[in-house]
LUMKEKE-615080 format. One record per residue (C-alpha): residue number from 0; residue in one letter; x, y, z. Coordinates in nm, 3 decimals, decimal comma, always signed. Last residue first. Layout:
<recs>
REC  num  residuo        X        Y        Z
REC  NUM        a        X        Y        Z
...
</recs>
This chain:
<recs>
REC  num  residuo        X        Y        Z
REC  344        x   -3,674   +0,072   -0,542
REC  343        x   -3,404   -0,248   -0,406
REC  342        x   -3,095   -0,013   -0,411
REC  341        x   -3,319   +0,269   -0,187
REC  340        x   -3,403   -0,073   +0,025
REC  339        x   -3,083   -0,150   +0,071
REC  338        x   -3,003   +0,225   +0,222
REC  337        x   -3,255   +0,221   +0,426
REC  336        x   -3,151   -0,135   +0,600
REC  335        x   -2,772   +0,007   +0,632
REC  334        x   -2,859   +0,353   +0,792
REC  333        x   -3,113   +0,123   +1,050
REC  332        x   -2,789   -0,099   +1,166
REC  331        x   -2,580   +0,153   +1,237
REC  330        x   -2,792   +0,313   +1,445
REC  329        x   -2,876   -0,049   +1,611
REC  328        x   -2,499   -0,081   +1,615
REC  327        x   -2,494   +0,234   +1,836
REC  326        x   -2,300   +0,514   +1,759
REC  325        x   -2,000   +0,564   +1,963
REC  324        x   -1,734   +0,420   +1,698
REC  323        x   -1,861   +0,667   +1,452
REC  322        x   -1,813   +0,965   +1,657
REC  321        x   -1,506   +0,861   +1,741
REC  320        x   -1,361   +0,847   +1,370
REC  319        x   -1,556   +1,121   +1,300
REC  318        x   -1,340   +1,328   +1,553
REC  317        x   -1,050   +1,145   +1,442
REC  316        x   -1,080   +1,263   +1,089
REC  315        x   -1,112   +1,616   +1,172
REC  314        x   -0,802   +1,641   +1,425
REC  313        x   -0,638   +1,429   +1,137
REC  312        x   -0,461   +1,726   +0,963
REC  311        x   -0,458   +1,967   +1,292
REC  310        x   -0,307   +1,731   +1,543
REC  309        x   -0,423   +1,941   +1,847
REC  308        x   -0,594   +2,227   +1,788
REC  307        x   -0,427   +2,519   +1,859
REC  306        x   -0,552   +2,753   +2,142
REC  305        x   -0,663   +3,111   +2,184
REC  304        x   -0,786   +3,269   +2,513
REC  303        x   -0,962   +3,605   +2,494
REC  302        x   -0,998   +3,987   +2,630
REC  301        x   -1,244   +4,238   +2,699
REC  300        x   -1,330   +4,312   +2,334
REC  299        x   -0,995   +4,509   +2,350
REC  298        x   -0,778   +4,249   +2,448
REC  297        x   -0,907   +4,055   +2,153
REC  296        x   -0,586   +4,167   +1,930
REC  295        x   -0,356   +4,079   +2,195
REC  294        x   -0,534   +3,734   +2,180
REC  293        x   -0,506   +3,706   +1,816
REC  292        x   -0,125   +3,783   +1,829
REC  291        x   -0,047   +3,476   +2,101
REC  290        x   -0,268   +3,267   +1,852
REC  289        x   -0,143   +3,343   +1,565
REC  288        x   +0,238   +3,383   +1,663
REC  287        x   +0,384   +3,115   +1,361
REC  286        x   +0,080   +3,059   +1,092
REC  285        x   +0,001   +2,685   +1,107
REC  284        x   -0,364   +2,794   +1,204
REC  283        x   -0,431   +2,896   +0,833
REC  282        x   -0,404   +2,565   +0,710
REC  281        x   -0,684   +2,493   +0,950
REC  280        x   -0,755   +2,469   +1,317
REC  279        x   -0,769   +2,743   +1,569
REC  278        x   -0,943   +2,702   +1,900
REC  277        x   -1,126   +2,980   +2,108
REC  276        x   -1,221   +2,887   +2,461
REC  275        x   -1,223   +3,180   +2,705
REC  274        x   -1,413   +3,384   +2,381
REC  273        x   -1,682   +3,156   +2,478
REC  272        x   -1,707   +3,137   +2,841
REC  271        x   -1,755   +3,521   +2,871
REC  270        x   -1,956   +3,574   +2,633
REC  269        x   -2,199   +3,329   +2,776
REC  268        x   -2,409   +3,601   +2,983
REC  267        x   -2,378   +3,847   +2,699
REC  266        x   -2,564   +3,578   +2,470
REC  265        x   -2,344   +3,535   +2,210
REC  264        x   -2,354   +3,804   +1,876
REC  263        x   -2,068   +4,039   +1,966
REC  262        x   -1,852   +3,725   +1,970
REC  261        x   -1,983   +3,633   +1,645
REC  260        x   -1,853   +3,968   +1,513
REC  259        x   -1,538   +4,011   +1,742
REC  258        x   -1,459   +3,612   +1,538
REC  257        x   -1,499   +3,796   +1,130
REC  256        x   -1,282   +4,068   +1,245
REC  255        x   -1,033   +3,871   +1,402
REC  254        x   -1,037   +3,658   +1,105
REC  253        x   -1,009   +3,944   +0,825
REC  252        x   -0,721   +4,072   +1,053
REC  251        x   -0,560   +3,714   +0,982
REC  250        x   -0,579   +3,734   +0,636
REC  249        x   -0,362   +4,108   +0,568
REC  248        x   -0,176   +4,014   +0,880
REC  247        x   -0,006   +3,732   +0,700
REC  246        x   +0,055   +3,949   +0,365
REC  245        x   +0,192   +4,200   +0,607
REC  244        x   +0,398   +3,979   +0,787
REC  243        x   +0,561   +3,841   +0,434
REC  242        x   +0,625   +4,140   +0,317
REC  241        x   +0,837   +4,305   +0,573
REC  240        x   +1,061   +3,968   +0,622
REC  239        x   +1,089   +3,963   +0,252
REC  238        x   +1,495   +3,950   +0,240
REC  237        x   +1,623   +3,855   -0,101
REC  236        x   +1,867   +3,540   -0,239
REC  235        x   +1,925   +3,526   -0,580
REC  234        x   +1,923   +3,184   -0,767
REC  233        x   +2,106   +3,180   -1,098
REC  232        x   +1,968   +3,078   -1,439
REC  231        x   +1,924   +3,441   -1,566
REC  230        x   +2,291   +3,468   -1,502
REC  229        x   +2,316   +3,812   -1,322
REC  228        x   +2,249   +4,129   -1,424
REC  227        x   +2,447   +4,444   -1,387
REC  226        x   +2,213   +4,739   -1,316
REC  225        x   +2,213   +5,041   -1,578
REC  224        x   +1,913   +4,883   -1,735
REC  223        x   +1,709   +4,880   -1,477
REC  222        x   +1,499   +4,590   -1,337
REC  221        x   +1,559   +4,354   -1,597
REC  220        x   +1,566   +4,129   -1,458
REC  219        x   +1,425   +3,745   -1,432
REC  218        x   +1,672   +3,614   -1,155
REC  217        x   +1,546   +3,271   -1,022
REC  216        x   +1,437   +3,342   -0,614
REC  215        x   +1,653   +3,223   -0,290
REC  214        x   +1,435   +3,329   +0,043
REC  213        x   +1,545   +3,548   +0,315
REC  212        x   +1,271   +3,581   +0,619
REC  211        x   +1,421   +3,736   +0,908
REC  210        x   +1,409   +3,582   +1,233
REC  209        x   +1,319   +3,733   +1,530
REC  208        x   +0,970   +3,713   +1,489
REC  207        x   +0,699   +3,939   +1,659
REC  206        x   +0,328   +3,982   +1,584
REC  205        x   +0,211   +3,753   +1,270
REC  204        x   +0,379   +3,487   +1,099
REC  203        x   +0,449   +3,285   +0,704
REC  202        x   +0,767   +3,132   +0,713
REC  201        x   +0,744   +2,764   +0,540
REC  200        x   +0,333   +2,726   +0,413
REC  199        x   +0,344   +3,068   +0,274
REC  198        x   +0,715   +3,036   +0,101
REC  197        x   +0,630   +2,722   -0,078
REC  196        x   +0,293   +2,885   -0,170
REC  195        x   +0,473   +3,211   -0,312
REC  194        x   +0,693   +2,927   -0,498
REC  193        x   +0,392   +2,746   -0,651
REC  192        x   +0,204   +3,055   -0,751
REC  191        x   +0,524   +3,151   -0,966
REC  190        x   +0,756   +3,449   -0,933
REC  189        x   +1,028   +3,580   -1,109
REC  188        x   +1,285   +3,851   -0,998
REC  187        x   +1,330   +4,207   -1,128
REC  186        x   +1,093   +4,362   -1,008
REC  185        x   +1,144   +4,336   -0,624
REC  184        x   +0,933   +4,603   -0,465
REC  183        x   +0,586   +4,549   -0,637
REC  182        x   +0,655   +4,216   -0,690
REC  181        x   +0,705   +4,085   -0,336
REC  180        x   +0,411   +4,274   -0,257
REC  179        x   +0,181   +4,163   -0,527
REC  178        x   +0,279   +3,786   -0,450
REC  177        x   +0,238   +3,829   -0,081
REC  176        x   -0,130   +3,938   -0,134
REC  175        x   -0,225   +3,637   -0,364
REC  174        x   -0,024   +3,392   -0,139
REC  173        x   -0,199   +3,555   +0,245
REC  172        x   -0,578   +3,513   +0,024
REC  171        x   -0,457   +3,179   -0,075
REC  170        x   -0,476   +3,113   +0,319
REC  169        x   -0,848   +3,200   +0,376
REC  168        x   -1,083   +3,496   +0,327
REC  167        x   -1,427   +3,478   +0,231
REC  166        x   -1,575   +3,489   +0,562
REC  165        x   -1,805   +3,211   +0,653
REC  164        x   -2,075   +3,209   +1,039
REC  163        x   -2,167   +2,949   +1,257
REC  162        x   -2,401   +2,845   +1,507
REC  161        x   -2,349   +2,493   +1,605
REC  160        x   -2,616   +2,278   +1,849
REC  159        x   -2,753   +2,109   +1,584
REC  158        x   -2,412   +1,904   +1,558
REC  157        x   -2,479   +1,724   +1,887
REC  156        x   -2,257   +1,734   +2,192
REC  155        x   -2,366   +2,093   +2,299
REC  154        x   -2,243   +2,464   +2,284
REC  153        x   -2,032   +2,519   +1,992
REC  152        x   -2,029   +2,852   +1,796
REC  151        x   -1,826   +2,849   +1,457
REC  150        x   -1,642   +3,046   +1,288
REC  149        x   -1,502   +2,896   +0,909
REC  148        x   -1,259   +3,050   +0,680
REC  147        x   -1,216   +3,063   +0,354
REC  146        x   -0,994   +3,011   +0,053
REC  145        x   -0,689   +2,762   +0,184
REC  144        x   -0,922   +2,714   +0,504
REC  143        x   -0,878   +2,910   +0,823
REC  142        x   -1,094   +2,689   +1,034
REC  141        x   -1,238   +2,920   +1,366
REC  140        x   -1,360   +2,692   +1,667
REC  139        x   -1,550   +2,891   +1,915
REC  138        x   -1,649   +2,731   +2,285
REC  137        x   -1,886   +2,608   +2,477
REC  136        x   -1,766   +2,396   +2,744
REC  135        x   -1,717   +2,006   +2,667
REC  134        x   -1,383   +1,945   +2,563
REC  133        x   -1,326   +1,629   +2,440
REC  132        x   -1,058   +1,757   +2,182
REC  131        x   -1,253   +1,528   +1,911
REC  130        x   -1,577   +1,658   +1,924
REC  129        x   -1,465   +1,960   +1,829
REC  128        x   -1,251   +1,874   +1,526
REC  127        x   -1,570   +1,628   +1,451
REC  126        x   -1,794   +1,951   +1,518
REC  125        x   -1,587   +2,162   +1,272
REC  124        x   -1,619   +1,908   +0,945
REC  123        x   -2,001   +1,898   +1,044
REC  122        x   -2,138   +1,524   +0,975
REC  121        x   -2,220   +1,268   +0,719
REC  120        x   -2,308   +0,903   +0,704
REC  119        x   -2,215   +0,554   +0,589
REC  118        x   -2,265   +0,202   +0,653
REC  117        x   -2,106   -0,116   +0,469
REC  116        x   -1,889   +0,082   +0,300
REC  115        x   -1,797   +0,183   -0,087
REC  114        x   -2,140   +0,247   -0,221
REC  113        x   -2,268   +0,390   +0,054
REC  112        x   -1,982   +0,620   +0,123
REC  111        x   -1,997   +0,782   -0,266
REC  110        x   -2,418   +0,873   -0,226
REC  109        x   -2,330   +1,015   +0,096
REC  108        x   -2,122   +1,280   -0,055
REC  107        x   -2,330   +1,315   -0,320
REC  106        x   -2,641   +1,393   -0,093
REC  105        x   -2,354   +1,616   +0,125
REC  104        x   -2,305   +1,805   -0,238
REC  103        x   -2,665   +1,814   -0,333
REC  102        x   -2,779   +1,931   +0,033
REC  101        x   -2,491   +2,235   +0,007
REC  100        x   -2,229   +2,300   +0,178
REC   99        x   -2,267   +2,546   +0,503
REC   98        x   -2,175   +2,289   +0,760
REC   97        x   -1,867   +2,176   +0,550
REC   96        x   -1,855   +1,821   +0,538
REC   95        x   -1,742   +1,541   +0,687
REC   94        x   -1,757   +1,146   +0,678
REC   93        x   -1,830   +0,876   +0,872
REC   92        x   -1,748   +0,500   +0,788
REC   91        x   -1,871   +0,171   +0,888
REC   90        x   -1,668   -0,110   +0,797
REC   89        x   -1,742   -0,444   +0,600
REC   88        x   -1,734   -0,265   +0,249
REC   87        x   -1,424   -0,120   +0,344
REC   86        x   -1,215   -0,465   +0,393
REC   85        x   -1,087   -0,501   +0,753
REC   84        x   -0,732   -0,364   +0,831
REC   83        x   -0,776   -0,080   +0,656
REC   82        x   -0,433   -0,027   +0,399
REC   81        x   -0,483   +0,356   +0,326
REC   80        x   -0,356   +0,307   -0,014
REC   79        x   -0,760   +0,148   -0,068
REC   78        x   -0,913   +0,391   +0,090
REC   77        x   -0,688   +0,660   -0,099
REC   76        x   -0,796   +0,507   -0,462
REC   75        x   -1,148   +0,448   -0,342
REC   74        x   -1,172   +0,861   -0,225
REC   73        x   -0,998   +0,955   -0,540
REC   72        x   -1,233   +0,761   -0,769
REC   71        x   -1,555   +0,878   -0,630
REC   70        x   -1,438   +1,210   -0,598
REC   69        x   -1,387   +1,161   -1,024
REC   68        x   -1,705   +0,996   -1,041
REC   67        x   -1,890   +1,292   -0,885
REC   66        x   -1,636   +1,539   -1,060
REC   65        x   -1,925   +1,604   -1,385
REC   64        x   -2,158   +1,674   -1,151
REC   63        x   -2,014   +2,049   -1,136
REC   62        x   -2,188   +2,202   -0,798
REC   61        x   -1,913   +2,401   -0,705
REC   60        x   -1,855   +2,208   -0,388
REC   59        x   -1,860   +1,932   -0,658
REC   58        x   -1,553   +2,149   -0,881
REC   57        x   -1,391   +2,193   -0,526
REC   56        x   -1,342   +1,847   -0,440
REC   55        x   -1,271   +1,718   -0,768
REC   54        x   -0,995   +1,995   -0,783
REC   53        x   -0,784   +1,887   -1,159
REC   52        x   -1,117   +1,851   -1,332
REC   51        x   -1,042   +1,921   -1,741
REC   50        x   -0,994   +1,558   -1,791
REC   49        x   -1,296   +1,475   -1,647
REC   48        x   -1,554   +1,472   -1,990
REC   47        x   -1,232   +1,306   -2,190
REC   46        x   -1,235   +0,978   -1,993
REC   45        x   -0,885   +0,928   -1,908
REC   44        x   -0,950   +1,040   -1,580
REC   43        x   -0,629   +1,262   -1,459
REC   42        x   -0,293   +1,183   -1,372
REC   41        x   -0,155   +1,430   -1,567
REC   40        x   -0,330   +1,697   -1,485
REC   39        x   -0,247   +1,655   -1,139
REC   38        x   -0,540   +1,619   -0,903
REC   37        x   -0,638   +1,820   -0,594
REC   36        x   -0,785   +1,636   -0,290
REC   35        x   -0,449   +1,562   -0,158
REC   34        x   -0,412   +1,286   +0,079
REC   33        x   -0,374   +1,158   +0,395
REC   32        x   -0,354   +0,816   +0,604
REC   31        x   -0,364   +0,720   +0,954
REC   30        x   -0,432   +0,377   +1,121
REC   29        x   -0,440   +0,491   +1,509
REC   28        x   -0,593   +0,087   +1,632
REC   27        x   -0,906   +0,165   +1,385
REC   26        x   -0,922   +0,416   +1,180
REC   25        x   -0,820   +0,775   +1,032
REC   24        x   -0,848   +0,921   +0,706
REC   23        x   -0,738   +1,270   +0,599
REC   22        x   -0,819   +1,420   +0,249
REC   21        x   -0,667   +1,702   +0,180
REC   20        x   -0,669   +2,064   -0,005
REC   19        x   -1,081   +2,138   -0,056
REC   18        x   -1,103   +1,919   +0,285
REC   17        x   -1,273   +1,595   +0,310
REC   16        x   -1,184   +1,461   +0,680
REC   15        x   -1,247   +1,038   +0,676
REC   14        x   -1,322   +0,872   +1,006
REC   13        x   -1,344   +0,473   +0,930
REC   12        x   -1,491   +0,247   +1,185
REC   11        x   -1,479   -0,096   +1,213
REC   10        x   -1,723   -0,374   +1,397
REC    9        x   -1,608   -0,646   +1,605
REC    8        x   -1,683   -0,483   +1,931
REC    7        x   -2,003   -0,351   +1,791
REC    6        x   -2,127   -0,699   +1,690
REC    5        x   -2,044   -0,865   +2,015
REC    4        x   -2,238   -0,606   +2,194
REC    3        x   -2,509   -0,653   +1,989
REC    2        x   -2,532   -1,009   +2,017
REC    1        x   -2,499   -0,985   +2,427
REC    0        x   -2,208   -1,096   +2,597
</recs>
């Protein structure tokens, strides 16, 4: 057995998924761990110039260098309750990012790896998912995100070979319009961001469902004074089967119309193959009908096949997981030599 082939058989490899809401990590022999990438403000940096960032993930997105440290911190802290079986700064890890983020955030990004592995690099959140499902005909992979949603094009095994496209529209938008609606016809109750959420993530569909949605709420009254009112501590139970389909069909219409655009965009003799092989990952994806109720919806662009991605929260992670694994250990090798001598300069 050659040297090389000895070192890559002894090597590990770290996929790690850095969403705005989690942080998945996958490794060697199925090790699995996740995360969320927003902080409580409790449990934030004592140091007073971070105790104001409660999404580190976000505020760099943002460009804010103030949450480098504080991403720097999370990611270690999750590595480490993540339990690899080899240390991390004798693995090789590879991380995502959005394909539209920018240089200074993937730079940071980067930056964070190569200080806590061996070898590190970055690649296309999407093309991991895709990459991991094996499938090798072009296709369209749509992320609805928790505030926007991702379309992209795949036609090739390398990241270069994306074309993609953002809406601003993801699964807050479906919170923000069910709170208004709930509201607007029910007065009387109260309402908090966390329990629209809690309802979002537990009934939220599209098309048919023959199940109504009936959710206990705190009394806040008063909605006329001639009503009687009950305890203001007591939990009253209301039907917002109506509301919550709309507020579903409010996000995923923005989706549709985002997909008949790149659709409209393929070569007309790939069309065809493309809108054959549409998969749905996300938050956004855990809506109940959305892919049966896409597809009706794409009937009249000549029709469309929508699937689920498989294993949605680590779909990302195993992808780079894989990814990382195939690279050579001469790759490897050449990321780890230039990245000593940026330490030595």
């Amino acid at each position: 057995m050659s040297d090389q082939v000895e070192l890559q058989r002894e090597a590990a490899y770290i996929g790690i998924d850095i969403g705005i809401s989690n942080i998945a990590i996958y490794s060697d022999k199925g090790l699995r761990y996740v995360g969320r990438s927003i902080v409580s403000s409790d449990k934030t940096s004592s140091e007073s110039d971070l105790a104001h960032v409660t999404e580190p993930v976000i505020s760099l997105l943002s460009g804010d260098s103030k949450a480098l440290e504080h991403v720097r911190d999370l990611l270690k802290k999750y590595i480490d309750n993540a339990k690899l079986a080899q240390p991390a700064e004798n693995s090789y890890a590879l991380l995502t990012v959005d394909h539209n983020s920018s240089g200074s955030y993937k730079r940071n990004i980067l930056e964070i790896a190569n200080d806590l592995f061996k070898g590190a690099m970055v690649v296309d959140s999407l093309f991991c998912v895709a990459y991991r499902s094996g499938k090798s005909d072009p296709s369209i992979y749509v992320d609805i995100g928790t505030s926007s949603t991702r379309i992209c094009c795949i036609n090739g095994d390398v990241p270069e070979s994306m074309s993609c496209m953002s809406i601003d529209s993801g699964g807050n938008d479906i919170e923000k319009e069910l709170l208004d609606l709930v509201s607007a016809e029910h007065e009387e109750i109260l309402l908090t961001d966390e329990l629209v959420k809690e309802w979002v993530n537990s009934y939220s569909y599209v098309g048919e469902f023959d199940t109504e949605v009936k959710v206990k709420v705190p009394y806040g009254g008063p909605s006329s004074r001639d009503e009687p009112k009950p305890d203001n501590n007591a939990n009253t139970e209301f039907n917002i089967t109506e509301e919550m389909a709309l507020a579903s069909e409010y996000l995923v219409s923005d989706v549709i119309s985002g997909l008949t655009r790149m659709i409209s965009d393929i070569d007309p003799e790939l069309r065809d193959v493309f809108r054959s092989n549409i998969y749905l990952c996300g938050v956004g994806s855990k809506i109940r009908n959305i892919s049966s109720f896409m597809e009706d919806e794409l009937k009249e662009l000549g029709g469309g096949k929508v699937f689920l991605v498989d294993d949605p929260v680590f779909a990302g992670a195993i992808g780079a997981w894989m990814l990382a694994a195939k690279m050579p250990m001469d790759f490897w090798a050449q990321l780890e030599e230039q990245k000593n001598t940026k330490r030595k300069v």
